[in-house]
C-alpha positions in Angstrom: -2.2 -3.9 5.0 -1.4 -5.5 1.8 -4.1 -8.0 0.8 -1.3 -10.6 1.1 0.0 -10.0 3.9 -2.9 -12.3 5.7 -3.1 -15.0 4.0 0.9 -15.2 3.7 1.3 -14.8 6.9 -0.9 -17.5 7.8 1.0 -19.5 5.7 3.8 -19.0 7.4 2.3 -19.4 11.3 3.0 -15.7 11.7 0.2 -13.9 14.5 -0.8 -10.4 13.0 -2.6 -7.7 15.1 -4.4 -4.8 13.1 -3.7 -1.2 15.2 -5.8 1.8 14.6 -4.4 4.6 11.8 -5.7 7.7 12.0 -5.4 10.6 9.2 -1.1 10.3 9.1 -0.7 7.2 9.6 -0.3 4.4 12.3 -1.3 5.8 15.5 2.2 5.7 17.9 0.4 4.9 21.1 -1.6 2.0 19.4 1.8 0.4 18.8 3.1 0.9 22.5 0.1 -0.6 24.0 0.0 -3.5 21.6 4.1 -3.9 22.6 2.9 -3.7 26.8 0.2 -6.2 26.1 1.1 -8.8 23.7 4.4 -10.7 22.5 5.1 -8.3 19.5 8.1 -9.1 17.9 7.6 -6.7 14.7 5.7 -4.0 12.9 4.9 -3.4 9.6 4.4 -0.3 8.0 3.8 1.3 4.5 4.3 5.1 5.4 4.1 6.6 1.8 1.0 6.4 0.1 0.1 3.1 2.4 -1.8 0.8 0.4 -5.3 1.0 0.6 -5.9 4.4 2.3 -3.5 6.4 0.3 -2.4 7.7 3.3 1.1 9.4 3.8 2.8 9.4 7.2 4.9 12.9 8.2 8.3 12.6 9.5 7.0 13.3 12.9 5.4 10.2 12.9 7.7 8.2 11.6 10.0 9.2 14.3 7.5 8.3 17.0 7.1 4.9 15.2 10.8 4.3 15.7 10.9 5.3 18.9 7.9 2.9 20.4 10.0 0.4 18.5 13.2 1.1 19.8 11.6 1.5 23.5 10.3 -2.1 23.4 13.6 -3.4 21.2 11.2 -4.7 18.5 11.9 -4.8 14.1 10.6 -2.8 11.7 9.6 -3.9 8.3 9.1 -0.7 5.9 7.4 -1.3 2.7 8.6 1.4 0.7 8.1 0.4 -2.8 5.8 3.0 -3.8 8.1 5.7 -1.7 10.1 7.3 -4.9 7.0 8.4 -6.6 6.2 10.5 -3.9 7.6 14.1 -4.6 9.3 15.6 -1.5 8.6 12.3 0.5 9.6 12.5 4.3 12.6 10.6 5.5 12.6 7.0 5.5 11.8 5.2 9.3 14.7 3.5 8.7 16.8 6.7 8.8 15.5 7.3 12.3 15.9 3.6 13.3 18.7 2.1 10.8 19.7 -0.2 13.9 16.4 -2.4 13.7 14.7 -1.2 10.4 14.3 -4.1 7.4 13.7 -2.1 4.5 12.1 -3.1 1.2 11.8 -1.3 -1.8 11.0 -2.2 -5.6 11.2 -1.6 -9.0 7.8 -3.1 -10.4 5.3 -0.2 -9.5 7.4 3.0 -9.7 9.5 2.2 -13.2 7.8 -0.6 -15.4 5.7 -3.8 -14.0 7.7 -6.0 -16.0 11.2 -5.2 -13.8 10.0 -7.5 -10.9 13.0 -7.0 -8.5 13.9 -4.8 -5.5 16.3 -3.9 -3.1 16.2 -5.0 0.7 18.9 -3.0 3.1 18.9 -4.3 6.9 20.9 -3.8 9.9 24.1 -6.2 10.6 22.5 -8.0 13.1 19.5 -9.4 10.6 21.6 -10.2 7.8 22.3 -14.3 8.4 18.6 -14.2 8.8 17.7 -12.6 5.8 20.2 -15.0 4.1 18.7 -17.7 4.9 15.5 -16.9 4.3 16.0 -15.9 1.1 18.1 -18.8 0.1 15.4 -21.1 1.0 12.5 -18.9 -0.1 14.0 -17.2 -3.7 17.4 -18.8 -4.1 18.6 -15.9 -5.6 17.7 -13.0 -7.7 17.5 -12.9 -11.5 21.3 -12.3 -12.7 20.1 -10.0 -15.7 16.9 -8.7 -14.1 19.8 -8.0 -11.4 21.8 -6.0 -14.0 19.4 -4.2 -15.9 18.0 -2.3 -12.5 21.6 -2.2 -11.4 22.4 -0.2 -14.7 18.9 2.2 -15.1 19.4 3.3 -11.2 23.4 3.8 -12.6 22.6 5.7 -15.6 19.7 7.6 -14.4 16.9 5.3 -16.2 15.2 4.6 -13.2 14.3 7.7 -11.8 13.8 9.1 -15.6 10.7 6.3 -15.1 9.6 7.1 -11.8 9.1 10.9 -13.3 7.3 9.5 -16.1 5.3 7.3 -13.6 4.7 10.4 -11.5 3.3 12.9 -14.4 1.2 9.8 -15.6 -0.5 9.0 -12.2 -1.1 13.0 -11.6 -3.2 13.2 -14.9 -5.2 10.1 -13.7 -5.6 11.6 -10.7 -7.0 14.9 -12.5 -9.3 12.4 -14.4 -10.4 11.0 -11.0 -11.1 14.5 -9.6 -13.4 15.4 -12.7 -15.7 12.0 -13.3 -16.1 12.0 -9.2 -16.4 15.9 -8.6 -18.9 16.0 -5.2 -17.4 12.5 -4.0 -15.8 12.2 -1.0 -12.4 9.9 -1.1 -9.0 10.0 -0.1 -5.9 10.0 -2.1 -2.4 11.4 -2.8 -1.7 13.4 -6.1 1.3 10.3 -6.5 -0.6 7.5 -5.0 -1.4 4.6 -7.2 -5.5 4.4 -6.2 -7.8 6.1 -4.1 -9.8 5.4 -1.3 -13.8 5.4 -1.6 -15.8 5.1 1.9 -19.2 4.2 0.8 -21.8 6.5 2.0 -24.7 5.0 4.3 -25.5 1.6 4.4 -24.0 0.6 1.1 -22.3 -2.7 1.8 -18.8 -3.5 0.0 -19.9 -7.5 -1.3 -22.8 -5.7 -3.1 -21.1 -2.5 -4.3 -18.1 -4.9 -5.8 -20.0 -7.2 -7.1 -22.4 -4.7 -9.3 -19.1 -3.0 -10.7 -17.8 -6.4 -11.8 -21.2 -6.9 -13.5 -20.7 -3.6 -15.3 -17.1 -4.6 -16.4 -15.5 -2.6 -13.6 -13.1 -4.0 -10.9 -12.0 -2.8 -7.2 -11.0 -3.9 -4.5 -13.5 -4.6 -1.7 -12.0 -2.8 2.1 -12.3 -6.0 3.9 -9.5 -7.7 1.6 -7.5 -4.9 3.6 -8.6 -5.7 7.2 -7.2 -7.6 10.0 -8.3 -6.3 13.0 -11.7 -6.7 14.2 -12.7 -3.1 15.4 -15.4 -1.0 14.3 -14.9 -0.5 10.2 -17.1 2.0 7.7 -17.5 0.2 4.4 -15.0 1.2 1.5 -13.4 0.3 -1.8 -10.1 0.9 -3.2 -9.9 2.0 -6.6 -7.2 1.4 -8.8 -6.1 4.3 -11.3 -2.5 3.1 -13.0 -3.7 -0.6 -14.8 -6.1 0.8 -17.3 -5.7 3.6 -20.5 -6.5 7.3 -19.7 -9.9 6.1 -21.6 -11.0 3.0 -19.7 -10.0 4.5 -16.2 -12.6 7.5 -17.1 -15.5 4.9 -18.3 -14.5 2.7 -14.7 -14.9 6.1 -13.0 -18.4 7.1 -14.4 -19.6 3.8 -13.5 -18.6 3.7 -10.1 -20.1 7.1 -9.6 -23.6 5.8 -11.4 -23.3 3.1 -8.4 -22.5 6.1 -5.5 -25.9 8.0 -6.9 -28.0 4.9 -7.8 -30.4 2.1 -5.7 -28.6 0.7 -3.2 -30.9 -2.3 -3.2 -29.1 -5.6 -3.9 -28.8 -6.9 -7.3 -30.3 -10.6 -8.1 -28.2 -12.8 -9.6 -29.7 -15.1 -12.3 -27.9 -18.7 -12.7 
């Protein structure tokens, strides 16, 4: 999930339960035994490029989601904002559950990171709720950041962007594929990062920490986690906040890390 998420909902007195994902994407049969056996009143799901494991759920899928959800009459909250800069994306969930699907989207990530708004559509029945929760929460939206995403999806500015954004991230990802040639990770040629399971008995405090000390930062797995199941050590690896030039040197040294000593590094105070 979204290294947020946790502490947010915390915050909030909200009860999260991590279920098992498998290669496409939360597992369908995870979600109806989690509905049988606890009080679940929603899901949350990312299904294009979800955030860390770059993973991107078929339509298929997405259809089973919605139908576990609409068996045990439960919401679903899609996180879609990085969903436009995937080419030839599958339909949304909320196109196979519109009746119960909240869905979010945003402009920040897929046109330029300084446009910090987004759209959120929901069914009839969740509207007063949303209101009101966004009243007390937000207030209301910025009036001209408002207009000025109101006018680029209008004119054709935005998805001009998200093409730009698109060509951009596939170059990084070319960069990515050629300073860790022989390393195992996931991505998606439109995804924002990639995926790095560490191999052996690398742990992720150590690995994280030694990149920091070498000027390099990512994202330790465990950030990620909620549930308390059986996990292999990984890091996520950002590719879109650095120049072409930087990213490369982050690369090399995170691949220096994969071939060197594993042994923990001491740190002098």
């Amino acid at each position: 999930c979204h290294h947020t998420l946790v502490p947010l909902a915390r915050y909030l007195g909200f009860n999260l339960e991590g279920l098992p994902i498998d290669g496409n994407g939360l597992i369908p049969e995870a979600l109806d035994e989690a509905c049988r056996l606890s009080d679940i009143r929603a899901v949350f799901v990312q299904p294009s490029v979800i955030n860390p494991t770059a993973t991107l759920m078929d339509a298929t899928r997405r259809e089973q989601i919605a139908a576990v959800a609409r068996k045990h009459d439960i919401a679903i909250i899609e996180n879609d904002v990085l969903g436009p800069l995937v080419e030839g994306r599958p339909p949304a969930v909320a196109a196979f559950a519109p009746e119960r699907t909240l869905y979010v989207t945003s402009f920040t990530k897929i046109t330029v990171p300084g446009l910090r708004i987004g759209y959120l559509a929901v069914p009839d029945r969740y509207v007063a709720a949303v209101a009101n929760r966004h009243l007390v929460s937000n207030w209301m939206a910025t009036p001209m950041v408002a207009e000025i995403a109101t006018r680029w999806v209008n004119d054709g500015t935005a998805m001009e962007l998200v093409n730009w954004q698109r060509q951009a991230l596939r170059r990084r990802q070319e960069i990515a594929a050629e300073v860790l040639a022989g390393v195992d990770y996931r991505v998606h040629r439109d995804g924002l990062h990639l995926w790095l399971e560490l191999p052996g008995d690398r742990a992720e405090e150590s690995f994280v920490s030694q990149a920091r000390l070498r000027g390099v930062a990512i994202a330790p797995g465990t950030s990620f986690r909620i549930a308390d199941t059986p996990w292999r050590p990984a890091v996520r690896i950002s590719l879109g906040s650095t120049t072409e030039g930087e990213l490369r040197t982050g690369l090399s040294v995170v691949a220096k890390l994969l071939l060197g000593d594993p042994e923990h590094l001491l740190l002098a105070i």
